[in-house]
mmCIF file of the C-alpha atoms, coordinates in Angstrom:
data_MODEL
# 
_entry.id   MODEL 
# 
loop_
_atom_site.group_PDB 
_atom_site.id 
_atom_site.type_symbol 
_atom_site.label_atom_id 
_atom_site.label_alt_id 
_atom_site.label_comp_id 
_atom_site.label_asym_id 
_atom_site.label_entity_id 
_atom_site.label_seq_id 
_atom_site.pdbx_PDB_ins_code 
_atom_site.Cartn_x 
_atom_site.Cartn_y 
_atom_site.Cartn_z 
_atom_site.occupancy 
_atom_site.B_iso_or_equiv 
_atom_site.pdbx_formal_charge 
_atom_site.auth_seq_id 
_atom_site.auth_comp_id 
_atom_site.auth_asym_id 
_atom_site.auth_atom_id 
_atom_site.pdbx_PDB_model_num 
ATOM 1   C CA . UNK A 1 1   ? 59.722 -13.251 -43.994 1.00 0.00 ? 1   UNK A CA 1 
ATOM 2   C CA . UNK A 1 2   ? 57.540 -16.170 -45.166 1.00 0.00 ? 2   UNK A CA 1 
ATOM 3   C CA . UNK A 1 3   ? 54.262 -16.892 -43.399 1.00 0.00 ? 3   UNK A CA 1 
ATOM 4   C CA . UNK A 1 4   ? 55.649 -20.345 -42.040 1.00 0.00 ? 4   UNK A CA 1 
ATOM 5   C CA . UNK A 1 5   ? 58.460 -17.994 -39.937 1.00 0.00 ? 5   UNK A CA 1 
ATOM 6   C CA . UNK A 1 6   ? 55.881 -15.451 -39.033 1.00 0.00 ? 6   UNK A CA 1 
ATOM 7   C CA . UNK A 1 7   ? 53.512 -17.893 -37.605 1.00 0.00 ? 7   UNK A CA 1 
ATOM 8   C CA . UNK A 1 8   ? 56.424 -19.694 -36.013 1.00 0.00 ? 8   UNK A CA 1 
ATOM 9   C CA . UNK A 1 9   ? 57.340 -16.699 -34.030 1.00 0.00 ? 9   UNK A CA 1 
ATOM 10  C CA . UNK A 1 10  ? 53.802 -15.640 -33.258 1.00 0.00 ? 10  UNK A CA 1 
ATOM 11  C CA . UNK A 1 11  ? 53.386 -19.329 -31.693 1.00 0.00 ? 11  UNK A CA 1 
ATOM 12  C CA . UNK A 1 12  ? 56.739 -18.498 -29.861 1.00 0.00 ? 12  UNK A CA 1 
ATOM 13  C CA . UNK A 1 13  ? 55.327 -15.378 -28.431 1.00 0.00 ? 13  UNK A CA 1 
ATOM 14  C CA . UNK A 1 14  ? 51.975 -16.686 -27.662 1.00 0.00 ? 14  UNK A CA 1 
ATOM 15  C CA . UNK A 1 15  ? 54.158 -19.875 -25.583 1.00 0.00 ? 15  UNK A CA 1 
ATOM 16  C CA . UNK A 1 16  ? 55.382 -16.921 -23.782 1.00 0.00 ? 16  UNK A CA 1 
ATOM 17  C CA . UNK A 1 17  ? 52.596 -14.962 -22.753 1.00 0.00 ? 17  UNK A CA 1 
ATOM 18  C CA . UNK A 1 18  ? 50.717 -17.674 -21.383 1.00 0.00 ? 18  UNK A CA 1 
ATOM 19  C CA . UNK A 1 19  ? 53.937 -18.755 -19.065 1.00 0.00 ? 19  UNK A CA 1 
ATOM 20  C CA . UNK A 1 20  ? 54.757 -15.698 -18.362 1.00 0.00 ? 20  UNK A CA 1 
ATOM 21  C CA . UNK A 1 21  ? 51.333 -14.504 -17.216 1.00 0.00 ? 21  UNK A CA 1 
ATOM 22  C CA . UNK A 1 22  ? 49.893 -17.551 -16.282 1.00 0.00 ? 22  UNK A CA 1 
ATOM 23  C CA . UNK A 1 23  ? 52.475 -19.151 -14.213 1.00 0.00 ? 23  UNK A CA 1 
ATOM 24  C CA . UNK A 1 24  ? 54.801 -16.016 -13.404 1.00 0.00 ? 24  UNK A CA 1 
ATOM 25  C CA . UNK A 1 25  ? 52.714 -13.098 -13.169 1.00 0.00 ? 25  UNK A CA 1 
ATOM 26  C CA . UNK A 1 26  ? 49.486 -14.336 -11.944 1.00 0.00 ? 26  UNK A CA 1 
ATOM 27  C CA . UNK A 1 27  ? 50.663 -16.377 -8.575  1.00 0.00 ? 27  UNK A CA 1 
ATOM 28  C CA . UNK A 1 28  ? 53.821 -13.653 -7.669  1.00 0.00 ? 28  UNK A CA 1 
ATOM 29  C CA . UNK A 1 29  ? 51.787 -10.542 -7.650  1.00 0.00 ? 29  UNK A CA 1 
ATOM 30  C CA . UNK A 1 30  ? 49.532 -11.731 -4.621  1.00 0.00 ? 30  UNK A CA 1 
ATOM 31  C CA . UNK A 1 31  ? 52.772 -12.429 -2.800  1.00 0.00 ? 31  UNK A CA 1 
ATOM 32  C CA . UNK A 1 32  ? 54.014 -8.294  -3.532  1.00 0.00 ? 32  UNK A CA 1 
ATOM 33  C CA . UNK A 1 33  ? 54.254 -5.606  -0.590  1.00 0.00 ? 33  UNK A CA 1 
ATOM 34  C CA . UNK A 1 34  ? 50.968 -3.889  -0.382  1.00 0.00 ? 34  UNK A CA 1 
ATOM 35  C CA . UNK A 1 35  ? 48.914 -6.241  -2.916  1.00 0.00 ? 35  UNK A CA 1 
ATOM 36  C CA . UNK A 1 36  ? 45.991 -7.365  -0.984  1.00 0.00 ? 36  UNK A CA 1 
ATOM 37  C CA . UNK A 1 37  ? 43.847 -9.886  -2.702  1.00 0.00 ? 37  UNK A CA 1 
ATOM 38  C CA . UNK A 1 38  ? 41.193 -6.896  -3.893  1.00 0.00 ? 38  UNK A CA 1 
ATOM 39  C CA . UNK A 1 39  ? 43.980 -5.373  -5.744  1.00 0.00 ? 39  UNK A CA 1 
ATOM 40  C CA . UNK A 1 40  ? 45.743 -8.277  -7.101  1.00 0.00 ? 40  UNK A CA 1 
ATOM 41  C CA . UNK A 1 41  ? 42.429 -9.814  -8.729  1.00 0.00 ? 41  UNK A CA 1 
ATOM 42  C CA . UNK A 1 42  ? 41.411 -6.368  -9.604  1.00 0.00 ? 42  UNK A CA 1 
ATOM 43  C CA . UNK A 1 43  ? 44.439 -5.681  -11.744 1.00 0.00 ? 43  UNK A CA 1 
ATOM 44  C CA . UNK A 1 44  ? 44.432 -9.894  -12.801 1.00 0.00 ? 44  UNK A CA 1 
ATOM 45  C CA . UNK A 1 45  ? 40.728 -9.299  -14.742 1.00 0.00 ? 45  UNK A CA 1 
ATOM 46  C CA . UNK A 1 46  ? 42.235 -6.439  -16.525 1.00 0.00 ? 46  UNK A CA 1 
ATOM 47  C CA . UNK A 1 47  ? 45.707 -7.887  -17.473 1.00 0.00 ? 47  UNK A CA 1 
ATOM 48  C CA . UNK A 1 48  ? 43.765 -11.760 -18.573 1.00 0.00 ? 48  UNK A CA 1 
ATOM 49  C CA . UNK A 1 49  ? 41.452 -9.500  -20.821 1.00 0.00 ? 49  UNK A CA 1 
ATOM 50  C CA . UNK A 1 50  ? 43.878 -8.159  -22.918 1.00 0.00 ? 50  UNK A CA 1 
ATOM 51  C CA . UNK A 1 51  ? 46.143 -11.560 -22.489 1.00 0.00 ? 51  UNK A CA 1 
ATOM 52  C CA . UNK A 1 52  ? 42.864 -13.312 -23.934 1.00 0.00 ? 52  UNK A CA 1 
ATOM 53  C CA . UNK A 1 53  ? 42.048 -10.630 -26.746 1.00 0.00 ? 53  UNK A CA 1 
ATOM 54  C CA . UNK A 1 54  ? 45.633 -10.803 -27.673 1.00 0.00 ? 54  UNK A CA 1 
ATOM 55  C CA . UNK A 1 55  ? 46.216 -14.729 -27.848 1.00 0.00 ? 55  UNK A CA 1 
ATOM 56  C CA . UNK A 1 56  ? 42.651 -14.792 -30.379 1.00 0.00 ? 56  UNK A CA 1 
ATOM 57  C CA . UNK A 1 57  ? 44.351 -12.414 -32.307 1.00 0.00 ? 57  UNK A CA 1 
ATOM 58  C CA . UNK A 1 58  ? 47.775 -14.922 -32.445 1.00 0.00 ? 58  UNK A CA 1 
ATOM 59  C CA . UNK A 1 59  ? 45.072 -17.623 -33.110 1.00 0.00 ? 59  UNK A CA 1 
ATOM 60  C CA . UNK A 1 60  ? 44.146 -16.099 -36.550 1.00 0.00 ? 60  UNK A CA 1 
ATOM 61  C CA . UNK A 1 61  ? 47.123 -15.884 -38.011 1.00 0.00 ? 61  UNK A CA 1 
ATOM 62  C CA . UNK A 1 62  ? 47.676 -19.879 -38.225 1.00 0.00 ? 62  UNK A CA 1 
ATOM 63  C CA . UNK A 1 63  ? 43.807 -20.706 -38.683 1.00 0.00 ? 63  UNK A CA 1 
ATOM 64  C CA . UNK A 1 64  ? 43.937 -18.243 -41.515 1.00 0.00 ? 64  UNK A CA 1 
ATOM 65  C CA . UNK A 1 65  ? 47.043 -19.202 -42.955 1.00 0.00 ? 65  UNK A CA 1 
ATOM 66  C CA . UNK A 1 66  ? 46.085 -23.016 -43.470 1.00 0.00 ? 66  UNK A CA 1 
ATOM 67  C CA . UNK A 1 67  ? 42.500 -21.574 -44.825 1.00 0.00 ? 67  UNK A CA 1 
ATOM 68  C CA . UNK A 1 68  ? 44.489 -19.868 -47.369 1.00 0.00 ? 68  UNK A CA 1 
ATOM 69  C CA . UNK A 1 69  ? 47.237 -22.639 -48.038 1.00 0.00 ? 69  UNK A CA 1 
ATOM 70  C CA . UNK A 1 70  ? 49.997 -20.730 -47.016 1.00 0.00 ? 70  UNK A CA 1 
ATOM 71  C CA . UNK A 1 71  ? 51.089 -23.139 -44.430 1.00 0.00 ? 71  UNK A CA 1 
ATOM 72  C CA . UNK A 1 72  ? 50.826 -27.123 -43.441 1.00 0.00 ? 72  UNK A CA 1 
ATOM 73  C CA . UNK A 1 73  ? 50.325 -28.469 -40.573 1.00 0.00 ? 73  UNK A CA 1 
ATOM 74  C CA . UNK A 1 74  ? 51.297 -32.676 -40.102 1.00 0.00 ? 74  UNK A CA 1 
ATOM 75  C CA . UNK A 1 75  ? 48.709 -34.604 -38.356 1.00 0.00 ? 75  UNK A CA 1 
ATOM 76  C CA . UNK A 1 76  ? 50.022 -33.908 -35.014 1.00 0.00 ? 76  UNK A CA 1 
ATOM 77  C CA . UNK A 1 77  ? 49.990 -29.971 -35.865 1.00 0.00 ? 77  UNK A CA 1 
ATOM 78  C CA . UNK A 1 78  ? 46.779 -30.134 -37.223 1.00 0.00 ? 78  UNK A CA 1 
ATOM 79  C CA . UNK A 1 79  ? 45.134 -31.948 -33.499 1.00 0.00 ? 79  UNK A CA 1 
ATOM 80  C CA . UNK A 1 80  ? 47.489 -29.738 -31.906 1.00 0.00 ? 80  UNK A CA 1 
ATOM 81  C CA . UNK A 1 81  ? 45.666 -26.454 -33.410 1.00 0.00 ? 81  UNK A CA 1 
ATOM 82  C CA . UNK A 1 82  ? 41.942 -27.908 -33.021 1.00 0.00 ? 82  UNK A CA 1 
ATOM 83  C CA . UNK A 1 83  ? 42.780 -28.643 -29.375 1.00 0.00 ? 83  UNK A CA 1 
ATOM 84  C CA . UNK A 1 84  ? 44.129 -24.545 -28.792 1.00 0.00 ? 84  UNK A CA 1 
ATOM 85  C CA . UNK A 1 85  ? 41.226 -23.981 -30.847 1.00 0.00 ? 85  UNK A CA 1 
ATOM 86  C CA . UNK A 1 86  ? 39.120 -25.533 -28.654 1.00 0.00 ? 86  UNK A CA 1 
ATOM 87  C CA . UNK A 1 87  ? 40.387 -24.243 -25.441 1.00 0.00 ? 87  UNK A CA 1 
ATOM 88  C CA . UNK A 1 88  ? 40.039 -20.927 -26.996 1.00 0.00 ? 88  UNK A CA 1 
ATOM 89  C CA . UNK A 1 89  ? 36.127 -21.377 -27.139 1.00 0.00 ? 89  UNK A CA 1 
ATOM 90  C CA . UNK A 1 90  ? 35.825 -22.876 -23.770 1.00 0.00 ? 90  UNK A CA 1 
ATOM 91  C CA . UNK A 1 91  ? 37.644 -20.045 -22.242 1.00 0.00 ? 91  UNK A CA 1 
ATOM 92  C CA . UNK A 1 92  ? 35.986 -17.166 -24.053 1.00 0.00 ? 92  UNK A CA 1 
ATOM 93  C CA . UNK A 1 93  ? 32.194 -18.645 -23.796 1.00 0.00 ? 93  UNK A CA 1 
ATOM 94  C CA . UNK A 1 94  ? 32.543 -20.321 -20.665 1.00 0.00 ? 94  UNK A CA 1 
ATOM 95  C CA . UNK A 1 95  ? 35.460 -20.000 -18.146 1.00 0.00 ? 95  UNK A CA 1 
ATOM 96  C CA . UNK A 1 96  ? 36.841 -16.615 -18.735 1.00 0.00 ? 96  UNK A CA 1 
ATOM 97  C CA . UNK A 1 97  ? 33.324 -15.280 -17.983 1.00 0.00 ? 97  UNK A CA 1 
ATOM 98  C CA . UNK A 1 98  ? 32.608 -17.231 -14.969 1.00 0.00 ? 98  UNK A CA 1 
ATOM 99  C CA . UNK A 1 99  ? 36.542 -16.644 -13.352 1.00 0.00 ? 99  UNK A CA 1 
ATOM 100 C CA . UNK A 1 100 ? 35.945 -12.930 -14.160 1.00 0.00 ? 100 UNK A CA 1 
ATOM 101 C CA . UNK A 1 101 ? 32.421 -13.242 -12.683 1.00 0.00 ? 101 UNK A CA 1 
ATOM 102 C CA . UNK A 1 102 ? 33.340 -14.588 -9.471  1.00 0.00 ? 102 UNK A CA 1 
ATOM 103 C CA . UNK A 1 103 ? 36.594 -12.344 -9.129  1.00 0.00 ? 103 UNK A CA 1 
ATOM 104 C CA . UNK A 1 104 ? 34.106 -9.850  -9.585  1.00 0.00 ? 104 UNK A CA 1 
ATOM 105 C CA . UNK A 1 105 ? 32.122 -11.301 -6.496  1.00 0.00 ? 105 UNK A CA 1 
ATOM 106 C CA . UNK A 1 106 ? 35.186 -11.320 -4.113  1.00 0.00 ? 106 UNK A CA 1 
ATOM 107 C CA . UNK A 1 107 ? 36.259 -8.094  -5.199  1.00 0.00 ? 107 UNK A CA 1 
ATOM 108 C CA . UNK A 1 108 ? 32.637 -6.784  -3.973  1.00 0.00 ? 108 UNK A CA 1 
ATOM 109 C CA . UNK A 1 109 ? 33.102 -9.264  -1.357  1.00 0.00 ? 109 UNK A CA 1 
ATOM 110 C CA . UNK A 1 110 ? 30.464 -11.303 -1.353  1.00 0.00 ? 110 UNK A CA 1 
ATOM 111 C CA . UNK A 1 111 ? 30.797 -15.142 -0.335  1.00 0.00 ? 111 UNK A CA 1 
ATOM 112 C CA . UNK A 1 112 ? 31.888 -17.405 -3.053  1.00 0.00 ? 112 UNK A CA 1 
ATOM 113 C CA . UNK A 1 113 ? 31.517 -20.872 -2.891  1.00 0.00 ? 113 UNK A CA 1 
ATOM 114 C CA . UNK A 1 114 ? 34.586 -23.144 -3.756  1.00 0.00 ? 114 UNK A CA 1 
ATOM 115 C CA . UNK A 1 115 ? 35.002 -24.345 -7.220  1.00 0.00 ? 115 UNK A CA 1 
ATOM 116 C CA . UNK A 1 116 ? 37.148 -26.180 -9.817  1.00 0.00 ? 116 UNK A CA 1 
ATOM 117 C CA . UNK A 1 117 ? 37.062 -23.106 -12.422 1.00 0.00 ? 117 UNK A CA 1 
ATOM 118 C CA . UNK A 1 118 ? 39.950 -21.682 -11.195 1.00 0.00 ? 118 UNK A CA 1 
ATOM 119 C CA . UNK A 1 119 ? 42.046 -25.592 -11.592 1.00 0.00 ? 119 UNK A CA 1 
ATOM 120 C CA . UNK A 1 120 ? 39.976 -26.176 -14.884 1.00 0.00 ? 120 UNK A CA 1 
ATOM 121 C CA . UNK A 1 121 ? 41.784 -22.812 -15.960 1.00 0.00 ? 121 UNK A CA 1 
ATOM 122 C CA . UNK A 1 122 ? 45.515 -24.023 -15.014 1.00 0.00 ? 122 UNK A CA 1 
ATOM 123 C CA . UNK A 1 123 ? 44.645 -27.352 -16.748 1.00 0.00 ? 123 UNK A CA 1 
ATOM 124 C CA . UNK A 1 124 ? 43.906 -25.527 -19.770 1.00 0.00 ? 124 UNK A CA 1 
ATOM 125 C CA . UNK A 1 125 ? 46.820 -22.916 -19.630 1.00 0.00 ? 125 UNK A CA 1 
ATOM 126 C CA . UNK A 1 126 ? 49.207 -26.032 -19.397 1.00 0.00 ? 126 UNK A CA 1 
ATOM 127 C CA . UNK A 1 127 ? 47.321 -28.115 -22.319 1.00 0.00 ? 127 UNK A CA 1 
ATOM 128 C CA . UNK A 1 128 ? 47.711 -24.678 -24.362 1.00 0.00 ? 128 UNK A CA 1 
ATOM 129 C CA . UNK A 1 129 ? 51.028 -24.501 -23.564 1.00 0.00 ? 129 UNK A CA 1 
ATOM 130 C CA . UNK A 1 130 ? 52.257 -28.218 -24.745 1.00 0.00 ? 130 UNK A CA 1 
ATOM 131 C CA . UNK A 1 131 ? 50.120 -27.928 -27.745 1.00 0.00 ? 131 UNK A CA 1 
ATOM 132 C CA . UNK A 1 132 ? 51.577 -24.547 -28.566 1.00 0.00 ? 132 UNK A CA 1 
ATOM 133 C CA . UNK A 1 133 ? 55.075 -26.378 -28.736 1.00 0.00 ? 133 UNK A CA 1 
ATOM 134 C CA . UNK A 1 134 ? 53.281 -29.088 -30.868 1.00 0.00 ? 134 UNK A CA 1 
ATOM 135 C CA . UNK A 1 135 ? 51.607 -26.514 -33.258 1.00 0.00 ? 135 UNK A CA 1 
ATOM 136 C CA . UNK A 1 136 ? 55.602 -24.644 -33.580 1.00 0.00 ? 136 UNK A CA 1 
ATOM 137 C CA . UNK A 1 137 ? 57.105 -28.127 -34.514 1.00 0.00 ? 137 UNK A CA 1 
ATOM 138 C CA . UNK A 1 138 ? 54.344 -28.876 -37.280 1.00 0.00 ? 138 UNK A CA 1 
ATOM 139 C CA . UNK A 1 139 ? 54.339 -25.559 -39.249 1.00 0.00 ? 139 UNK A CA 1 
ATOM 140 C CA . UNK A 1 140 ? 55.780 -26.029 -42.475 1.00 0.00 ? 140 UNK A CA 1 
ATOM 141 C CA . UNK A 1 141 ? 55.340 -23.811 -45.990 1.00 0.00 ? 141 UNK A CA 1 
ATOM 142 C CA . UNK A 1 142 ? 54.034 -24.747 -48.738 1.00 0.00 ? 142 UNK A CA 1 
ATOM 143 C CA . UNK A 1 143 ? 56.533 -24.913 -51.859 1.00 0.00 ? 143 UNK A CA 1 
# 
């Protein structure tokens, strides 16, 4: 399998795993029998962990594969990766730990003041998600 395929596929999964956990998982498990809100963000920090240790670990292979020349990426690829790049750095430094944090707080239940984290996050998911299917488009080998 060349590198171009492989990194086409990983995209492809990655596209999947944020719909599918973002948009499908996250919102339907509230509305479950017997999920109170305790439980459902209890068991949403651990399952956006691993989402978020596993999507850096799809992030590598294309970084790594343009550091090493092994594939291109047109100009629309190319703003298309620094953008998930991006959004990959304000999650992990910023968001992530301050949605987690404040999940943490309700769980405990203690008062938490309204915010736009939780938006910001959506906003990002979805600007992942188009530039995902920009980044799959754009990945070509080298000859």
């Amino acid at each position: 399998m060349k590198i171009s395929e492989l990194s086409k596929f990983i995209v492809a999964t990655w596209v999947g795993l944020v719909f599918g956990l973002s948009f499908i998982e996250a919102p339907l498990k509230f509305t479950a029998p017997g999920i109170t809100t305790i439980l459902g963000l209890g068991i949403g920090r651990i399952v956006f962990d691993i989402s978020n240790k596993v999507q850096l670990i799809f992030l590598l292979l294309p970084v790594f594969s343009i550091a090493f020349k092994k594939i291109k990426l047109s100009k629309n690829g190319t703003i298309a990766l620094a953008i998930l790049v991006s959004i990959m750095i304000l999650q992990n430094l910023w968001l992530l730990p301050v949605l987690d944090e404040r999940a943490a707080d309700r769980i405990a239940q203690v008062v938490i003041e309204d915010s736009l984290h939780h938006l910001i996050f959506v906003l990002f998911e979805i600007l992942k998600l188009v530039s995902l299917s920009i980044l799959y488009f754009n990945i070509n080998q080298y000859e």
